[in-house]
LUMDREN-291035 format. One record per residue (C-alpha): residue in one letter; residue number from 1; x, y, z. Coordinates in nm, 4 decimals. Layout:
[r 'a' NUM [X Y Z]]
...
***
This chain:
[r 'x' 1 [-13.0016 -0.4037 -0.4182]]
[r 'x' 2 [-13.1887 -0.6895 -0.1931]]
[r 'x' 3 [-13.3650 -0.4085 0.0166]]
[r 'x' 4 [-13.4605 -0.1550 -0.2448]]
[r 'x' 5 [-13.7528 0.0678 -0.1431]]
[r 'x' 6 [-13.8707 -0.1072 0.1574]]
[r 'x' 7 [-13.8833 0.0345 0.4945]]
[r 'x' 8 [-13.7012 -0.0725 0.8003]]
[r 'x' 9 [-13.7391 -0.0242 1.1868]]
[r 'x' 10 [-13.4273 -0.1449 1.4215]]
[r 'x' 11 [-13.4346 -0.0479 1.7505]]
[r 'x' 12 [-13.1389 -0.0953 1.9265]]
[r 'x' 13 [-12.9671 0.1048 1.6201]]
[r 'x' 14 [-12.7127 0.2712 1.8212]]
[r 'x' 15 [-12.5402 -0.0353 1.9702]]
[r 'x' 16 [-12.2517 -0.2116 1.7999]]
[r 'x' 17 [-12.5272 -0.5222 1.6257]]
[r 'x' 18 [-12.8208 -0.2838 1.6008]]
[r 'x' 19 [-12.5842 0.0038 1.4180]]
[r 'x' 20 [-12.4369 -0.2935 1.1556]]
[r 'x' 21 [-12.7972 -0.4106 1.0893]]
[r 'x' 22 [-12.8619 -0.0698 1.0013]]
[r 'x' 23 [-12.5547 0.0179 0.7642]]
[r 'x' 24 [-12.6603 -0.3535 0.6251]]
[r 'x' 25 [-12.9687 -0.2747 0.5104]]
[r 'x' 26 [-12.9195 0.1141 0.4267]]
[r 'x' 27 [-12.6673 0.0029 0.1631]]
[r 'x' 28 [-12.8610 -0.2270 0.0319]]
[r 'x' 29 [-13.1358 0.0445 -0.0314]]
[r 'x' 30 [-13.3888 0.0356 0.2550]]
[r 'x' 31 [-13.4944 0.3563 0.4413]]
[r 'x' 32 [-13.3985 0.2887 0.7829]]
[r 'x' 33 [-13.5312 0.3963 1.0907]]
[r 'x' 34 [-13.3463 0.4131 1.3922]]
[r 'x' 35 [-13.4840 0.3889 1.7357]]
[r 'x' 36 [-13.2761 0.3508 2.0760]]
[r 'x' 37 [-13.2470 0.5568 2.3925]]
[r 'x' 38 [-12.9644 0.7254 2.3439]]
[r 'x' 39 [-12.9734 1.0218 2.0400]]
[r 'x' 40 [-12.5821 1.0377 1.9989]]
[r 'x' 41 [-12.5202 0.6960 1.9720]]
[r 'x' 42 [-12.8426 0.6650 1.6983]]
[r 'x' 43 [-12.6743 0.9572 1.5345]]
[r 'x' 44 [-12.3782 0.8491 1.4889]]
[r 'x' 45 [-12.4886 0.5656 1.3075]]
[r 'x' 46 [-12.7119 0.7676 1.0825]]
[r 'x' 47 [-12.4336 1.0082 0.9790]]
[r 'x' 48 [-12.2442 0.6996 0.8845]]
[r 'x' 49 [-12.5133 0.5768 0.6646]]
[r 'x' 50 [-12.5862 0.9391 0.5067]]
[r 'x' 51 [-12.2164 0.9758 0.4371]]
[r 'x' 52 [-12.2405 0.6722 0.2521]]
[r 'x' 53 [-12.6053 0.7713 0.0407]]
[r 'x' 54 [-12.7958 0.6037 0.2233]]
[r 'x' 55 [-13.1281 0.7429 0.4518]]
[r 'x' 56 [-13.1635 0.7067 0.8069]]
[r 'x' 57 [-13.4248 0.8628 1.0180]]
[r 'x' 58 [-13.3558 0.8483 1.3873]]
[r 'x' 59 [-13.6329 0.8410 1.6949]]
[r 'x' 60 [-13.5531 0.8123 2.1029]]
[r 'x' 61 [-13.7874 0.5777 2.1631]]
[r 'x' 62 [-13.8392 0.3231 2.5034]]
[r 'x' 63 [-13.8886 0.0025 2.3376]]
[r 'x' 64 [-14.0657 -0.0939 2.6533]]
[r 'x' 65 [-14.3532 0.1495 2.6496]]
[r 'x' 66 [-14.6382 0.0471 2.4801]]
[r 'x' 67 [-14.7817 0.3570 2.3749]]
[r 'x' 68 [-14.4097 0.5226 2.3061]]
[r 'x' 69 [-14.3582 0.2323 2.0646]]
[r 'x' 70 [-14.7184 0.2197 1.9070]]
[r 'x' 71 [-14.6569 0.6427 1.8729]]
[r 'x' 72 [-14.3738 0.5699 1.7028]]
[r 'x' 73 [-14.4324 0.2815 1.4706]]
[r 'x' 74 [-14.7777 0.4859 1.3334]]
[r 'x' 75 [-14.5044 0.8183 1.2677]]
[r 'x' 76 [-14.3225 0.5956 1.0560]]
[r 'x' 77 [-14.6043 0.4798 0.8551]]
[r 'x' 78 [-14.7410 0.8207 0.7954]]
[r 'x' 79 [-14.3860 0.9419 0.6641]]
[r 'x' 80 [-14.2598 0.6410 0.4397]]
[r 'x' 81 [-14.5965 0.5138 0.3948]]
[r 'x' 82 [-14.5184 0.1393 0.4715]]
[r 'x' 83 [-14.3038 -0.1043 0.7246]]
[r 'x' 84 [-14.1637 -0.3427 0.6002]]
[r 'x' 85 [-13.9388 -0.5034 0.8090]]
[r 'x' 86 [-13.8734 -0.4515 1.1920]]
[r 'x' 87 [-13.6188 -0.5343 1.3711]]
[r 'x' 88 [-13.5212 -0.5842 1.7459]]
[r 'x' 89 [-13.2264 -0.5605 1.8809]]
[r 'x' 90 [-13.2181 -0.3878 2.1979]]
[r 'x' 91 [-13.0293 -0.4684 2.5118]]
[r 'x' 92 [-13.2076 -0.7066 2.8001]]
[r 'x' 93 [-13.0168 -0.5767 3.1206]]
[r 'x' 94 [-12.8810 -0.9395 3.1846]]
[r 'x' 95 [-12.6713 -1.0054 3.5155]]
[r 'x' 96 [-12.4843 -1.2869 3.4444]]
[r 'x' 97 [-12.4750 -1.5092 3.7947]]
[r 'x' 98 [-12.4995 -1.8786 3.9040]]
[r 'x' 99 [-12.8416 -1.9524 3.9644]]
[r 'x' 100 [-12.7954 -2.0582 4.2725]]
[r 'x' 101 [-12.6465 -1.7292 4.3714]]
[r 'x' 102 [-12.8305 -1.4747 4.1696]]
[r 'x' 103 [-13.1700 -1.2775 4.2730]]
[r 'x' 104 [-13.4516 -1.3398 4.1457]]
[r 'x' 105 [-13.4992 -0.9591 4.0253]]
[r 'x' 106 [-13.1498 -1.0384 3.8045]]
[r 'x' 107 [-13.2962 -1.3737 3.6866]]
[r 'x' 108 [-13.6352 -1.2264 3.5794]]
[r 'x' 109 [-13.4920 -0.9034 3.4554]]
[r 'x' 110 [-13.3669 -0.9890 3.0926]]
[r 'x' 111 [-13.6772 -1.2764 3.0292]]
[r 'x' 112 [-13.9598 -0.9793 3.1382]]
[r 'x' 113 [-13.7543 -0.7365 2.9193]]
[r 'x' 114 [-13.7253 -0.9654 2.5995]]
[r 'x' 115 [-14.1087 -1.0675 2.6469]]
[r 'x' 116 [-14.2073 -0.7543 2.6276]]
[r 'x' 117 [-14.0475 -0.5527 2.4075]]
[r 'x' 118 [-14.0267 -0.8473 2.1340]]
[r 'x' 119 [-14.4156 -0.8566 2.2265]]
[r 'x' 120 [-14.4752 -0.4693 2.1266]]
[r 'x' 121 [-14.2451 -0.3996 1.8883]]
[r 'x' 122 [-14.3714 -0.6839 1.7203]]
[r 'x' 123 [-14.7767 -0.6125 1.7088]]
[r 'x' 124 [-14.6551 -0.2627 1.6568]]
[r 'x' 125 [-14.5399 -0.3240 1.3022]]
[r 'x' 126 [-14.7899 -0.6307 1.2565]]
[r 'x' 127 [-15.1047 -0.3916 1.2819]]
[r 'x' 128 [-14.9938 -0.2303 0.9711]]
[r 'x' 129 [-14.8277 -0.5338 0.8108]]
[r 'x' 130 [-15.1578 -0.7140 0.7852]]
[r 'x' 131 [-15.3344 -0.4695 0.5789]]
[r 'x' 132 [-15.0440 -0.5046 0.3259]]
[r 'x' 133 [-14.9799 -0.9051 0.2718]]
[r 'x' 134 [-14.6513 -0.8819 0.3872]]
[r 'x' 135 [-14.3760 -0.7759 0.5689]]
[r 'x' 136 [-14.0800 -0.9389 0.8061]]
[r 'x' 137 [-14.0494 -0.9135 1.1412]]
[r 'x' 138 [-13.6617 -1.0436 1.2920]]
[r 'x' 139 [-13.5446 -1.1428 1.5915]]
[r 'x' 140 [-13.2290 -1.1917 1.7313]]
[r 'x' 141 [-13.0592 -1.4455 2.0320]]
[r 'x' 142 [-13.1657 -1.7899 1.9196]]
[r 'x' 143 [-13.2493 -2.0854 2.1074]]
[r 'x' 144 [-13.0790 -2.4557 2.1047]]
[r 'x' 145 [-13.0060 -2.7742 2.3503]]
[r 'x' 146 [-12.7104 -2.6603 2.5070]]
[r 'x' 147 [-12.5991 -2.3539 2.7792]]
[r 'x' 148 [-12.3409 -2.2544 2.9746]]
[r 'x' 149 [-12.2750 -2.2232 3.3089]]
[r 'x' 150 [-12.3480 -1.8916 3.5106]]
[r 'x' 151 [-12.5886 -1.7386 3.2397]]
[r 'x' 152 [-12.8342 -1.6237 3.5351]]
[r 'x' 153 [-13.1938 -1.5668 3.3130]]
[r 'x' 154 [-13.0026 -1.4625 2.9416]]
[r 'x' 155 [-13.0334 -1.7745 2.7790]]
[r 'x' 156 [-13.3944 -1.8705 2.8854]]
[r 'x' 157 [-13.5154 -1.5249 2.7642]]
[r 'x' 158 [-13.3600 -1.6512 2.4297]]
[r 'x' 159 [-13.5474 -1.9391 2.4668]]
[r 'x' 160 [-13.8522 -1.7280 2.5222]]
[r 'x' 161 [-13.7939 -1.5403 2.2049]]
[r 'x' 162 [-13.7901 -1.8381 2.0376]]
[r 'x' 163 [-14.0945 -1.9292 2.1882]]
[r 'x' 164 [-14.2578 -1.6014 2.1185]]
[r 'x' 165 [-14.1515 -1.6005 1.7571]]
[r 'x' 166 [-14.2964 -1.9355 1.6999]]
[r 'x' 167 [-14.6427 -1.7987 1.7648]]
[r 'x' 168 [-14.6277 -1.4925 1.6063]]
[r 'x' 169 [-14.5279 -1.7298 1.2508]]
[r 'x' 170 [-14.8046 -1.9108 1.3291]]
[r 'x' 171 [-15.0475 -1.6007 1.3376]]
[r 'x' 172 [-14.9096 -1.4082 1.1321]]
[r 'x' 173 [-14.8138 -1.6472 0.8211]]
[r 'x' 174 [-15.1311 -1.6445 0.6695]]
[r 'x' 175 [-15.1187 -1.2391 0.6588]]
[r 'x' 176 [-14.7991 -1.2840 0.4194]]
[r 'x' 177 [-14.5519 -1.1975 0.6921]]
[r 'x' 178 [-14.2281 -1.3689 0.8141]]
[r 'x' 179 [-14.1065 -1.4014 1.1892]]
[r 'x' 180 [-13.7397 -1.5206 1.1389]]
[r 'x' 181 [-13.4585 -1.5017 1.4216]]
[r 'x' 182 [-13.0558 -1.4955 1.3764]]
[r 'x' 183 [-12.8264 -1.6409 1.6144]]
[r 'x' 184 [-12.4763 -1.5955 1.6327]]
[r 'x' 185 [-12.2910 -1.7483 1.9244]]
[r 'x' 186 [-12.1403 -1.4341 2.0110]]
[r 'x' 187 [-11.9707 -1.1448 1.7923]]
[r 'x' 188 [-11.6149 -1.0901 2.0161]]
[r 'x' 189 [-11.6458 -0.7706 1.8014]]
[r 'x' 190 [-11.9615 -0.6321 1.9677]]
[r 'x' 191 [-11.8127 -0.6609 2.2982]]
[r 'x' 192 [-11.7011 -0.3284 2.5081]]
[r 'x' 193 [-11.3217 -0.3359 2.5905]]
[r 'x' 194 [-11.4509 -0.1979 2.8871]]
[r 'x' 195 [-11.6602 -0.5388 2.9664]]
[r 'x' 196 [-11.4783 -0.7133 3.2513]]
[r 'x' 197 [-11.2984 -1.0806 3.1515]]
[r 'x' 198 [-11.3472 -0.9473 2.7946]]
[r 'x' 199 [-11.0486 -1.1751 2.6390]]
[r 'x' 200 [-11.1821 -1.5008 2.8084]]
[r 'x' 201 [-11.5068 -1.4715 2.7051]]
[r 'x' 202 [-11.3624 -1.3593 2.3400]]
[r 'x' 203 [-11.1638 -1.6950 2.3861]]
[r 'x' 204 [-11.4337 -1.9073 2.4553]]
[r 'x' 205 [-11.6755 -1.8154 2.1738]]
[r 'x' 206 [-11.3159 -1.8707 1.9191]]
[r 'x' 207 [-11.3035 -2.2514 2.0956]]
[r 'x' 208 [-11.6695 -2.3068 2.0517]]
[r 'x' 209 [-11.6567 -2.2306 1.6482]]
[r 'x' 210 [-11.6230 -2.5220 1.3977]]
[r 'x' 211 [-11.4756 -2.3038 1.1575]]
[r 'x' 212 [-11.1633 -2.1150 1.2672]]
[r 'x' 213 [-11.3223 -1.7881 1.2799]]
[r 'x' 214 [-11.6114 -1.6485 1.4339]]
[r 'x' 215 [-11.9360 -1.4123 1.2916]]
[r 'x' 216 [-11.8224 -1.0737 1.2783]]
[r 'x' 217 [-12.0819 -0.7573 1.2667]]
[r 'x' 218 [-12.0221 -0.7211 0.9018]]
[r 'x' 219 [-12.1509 -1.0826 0.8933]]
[r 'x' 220 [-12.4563 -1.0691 1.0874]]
[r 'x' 221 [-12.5582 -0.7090 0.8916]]
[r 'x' 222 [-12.5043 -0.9125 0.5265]]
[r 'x' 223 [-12.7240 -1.1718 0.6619]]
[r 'x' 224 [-12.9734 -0.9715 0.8215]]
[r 'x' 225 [-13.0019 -0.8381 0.5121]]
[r 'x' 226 [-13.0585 -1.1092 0.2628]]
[r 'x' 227 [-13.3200 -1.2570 0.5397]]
[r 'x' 228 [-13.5442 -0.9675 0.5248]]
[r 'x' 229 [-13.5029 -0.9550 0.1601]]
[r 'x' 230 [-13.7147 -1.0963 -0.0739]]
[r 'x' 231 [-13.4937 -1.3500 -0.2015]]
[r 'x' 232 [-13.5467 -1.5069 0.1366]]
[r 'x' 233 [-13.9359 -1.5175 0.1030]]
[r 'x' 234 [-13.9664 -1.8857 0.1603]]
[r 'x' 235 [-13.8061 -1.8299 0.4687]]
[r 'x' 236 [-14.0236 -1.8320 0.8309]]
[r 'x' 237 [-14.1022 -1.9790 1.1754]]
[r 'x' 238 [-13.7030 -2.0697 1.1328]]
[r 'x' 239 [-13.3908 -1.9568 1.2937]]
[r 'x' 240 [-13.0709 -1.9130 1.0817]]
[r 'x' 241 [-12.7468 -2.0082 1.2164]]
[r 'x' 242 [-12.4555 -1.7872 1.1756]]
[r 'x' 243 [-12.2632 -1.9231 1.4720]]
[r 'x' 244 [-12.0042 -2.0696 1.2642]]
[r 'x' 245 [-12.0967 -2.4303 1.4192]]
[r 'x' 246 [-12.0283 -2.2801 1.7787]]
[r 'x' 247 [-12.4665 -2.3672 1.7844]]
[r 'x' 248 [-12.5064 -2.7161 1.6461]]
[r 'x' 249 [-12.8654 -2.7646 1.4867]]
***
């Protein structure tokens, strides 16, 4: 199994990505921790994984409080003992408007977010990463040349991460751990039905794809997976594609 004995943090776990992540790398034999805002949803996705024989701790935890997250990443430790990998995946509130007509509380909204819980999570599980030689931290959005109209401030707080993730490779390489983001294009699956022009948008990220699929949640779990793995220990400062050519490198 890629992830057998390590320890993994994904916050976010109860949403449709975060919850895949976590099945992901529970079957392939990590101890996963689950952190979100919302207990049933986290323990849904922990049943799931138990059912299966896998183990999954679960936490209510505001990714955006700094000593909530710092609590909660030294809790961890003292119970498994190590982190290993840590994951973000939480929501960024994003209002989805033309620039020209959205506020500028919208367009700020989902970069401040991203900035700052990327930011803690990440020195979070870096303060006891160092100590070790190693560890992965992941990201998720991506970056790349091209955008779409009526984003509002989503896509340049994925260009942030990217940003962000750049310079924590860069400080953290030469501690032995790996900053590595995935980027899909979109995952129709992970969409609500209850999320309004749902088939259009579902239609659009099918035109966009080379191939003629797109990356389903099983996909981006089985990648997540062999990324924080140590078969992937070359692997940093990078961003791996799984948009099924919808992103062109």
């Amino acid at each position: 199994m890629l992830l057998e004995s390590k320890n993994a943090i994904i916050y976010g776990a109860g949403g449709p990505i975060g919850g895949a992540v976590a099945r992901a790398f529970a079957r392939e034999g990590a101890r996963v921790f689950l952190a979100g805002r919302t207990k049933a949803k986290l323990d849904k996705v922990a049943d799931e994984i138990r059912s299966n024989g896998g183990v999954a701790n679960t936490a209510v935890v505001d990714a955006l409080d700094e000593r909530a997250v710092d609590a909660y990443v030294d809790a961890v430790v003292a119970q498994a003992g190590s982190i290993d990998i840590s994951f973000n995946l939480i929501s960024y509130g994003d209002v989805q408007e033309p620039l020209t007509e959205i506020s500028v509380e919208n367009f700020t909204r989902p970069i401040t977010t991203a900035m700052r819980t990327q930011f803690l999570t990440t020195k979070a599980a870096a303060r006891h990463m160092v100590g070790r030689g190693s560890g992965v931290i992941l990201a998720f959005g991506g970056d790349g040349p091209h955008t779409l109209p009526g984003l509002g401030g989503f896509k340049v707080a994925l260009d942030a991460i990217e940003g962000l993730r750049r310079q924590w490779a860069v400080e953290l390489g030469p501690h032995g751990i790996r900053v590595v983001t995935l980027k899909t294009g979109g995952v129709p699956e992970s969409l609500p039905d209850t999320v309004t022009g749902r088939d259009e948008i579902t239609a659009g990220i099918q035109q966009a794809a080379l191939l003629n699929r797109t990356a389903t949640l099983a996909d981006v779990g089985n990648v997540a997976a062999f990324v924080a793995s140590d078969q992937a220990r070359t692997m940093t400062a990078a961003d791996v594609n799984i948009s099924c050519g919808a992103i062109m490198d």
